[in-house]
N, C-alpha and C positions, 0 to 999 in steps of 0.2 A: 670239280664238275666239268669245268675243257677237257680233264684228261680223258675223263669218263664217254665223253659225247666226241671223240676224235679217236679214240677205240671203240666204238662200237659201230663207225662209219664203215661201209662196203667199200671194195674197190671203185666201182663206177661215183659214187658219192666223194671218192676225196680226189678221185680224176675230175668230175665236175667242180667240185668247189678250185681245185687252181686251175682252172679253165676261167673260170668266174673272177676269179681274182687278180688274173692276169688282164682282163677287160681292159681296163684305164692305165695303169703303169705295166708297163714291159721290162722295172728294171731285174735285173738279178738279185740284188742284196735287199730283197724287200724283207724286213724282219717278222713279220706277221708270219709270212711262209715259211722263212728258217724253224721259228718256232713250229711251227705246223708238225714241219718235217722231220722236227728234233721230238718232238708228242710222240710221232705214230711210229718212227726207231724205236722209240726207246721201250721200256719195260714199265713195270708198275709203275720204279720208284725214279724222279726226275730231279734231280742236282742242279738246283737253282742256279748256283757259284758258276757252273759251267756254262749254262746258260747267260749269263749277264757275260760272260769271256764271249764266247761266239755271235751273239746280238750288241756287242760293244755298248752296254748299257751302264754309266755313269748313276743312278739312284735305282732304289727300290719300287718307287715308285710307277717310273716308267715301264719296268716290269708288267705291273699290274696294267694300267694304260694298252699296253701290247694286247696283254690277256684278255680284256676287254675288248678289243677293236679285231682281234680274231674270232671270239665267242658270236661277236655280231654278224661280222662277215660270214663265219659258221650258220648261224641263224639266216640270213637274205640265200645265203647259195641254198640249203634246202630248199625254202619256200619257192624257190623258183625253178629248183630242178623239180620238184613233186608235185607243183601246181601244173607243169605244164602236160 
């Protein structure tokens, strides 16, 4: 469902959402965004393995975790890029 809703975003939509997401931390290695960035590269099909090598993620878990706290972030940046 993220891959789903992170490909169907427009340009200006995933320009504002790391706009938005850059709000409070400025740093570079925020892993939320790598994944972001590794979504909207990629193609249909997305190699978890590879993923957990480039987000240096130690469980499966955390995975999920990430996926979760991106789909949210995804969620608050519309709501506020659309309400306004």
């Amino acid at each position: 469902m993220l891959i789903d809703i992170i490909k169907s975003l427009n340009k200006e939509e995933k320009r504002f959402f790391k706009i938005f997401s850059k709000r409070t931390l400025d740093n570079q290695e925020r892993k939320d965004l790598i994944l972001f960035d590794e979504i909207s590269k990629s193609g249909e099909l997305i190699n978890e393995k590879e993923l957990f090598k480039k987000l240096n993620l130690d469980k499966k878990n955390n995975f999920y975790q990430l996926k979760n706290r991106l789909y949210k972030e995804i969620n608050k940046s519309m709501l506020i890029q659309h309400h306004q």
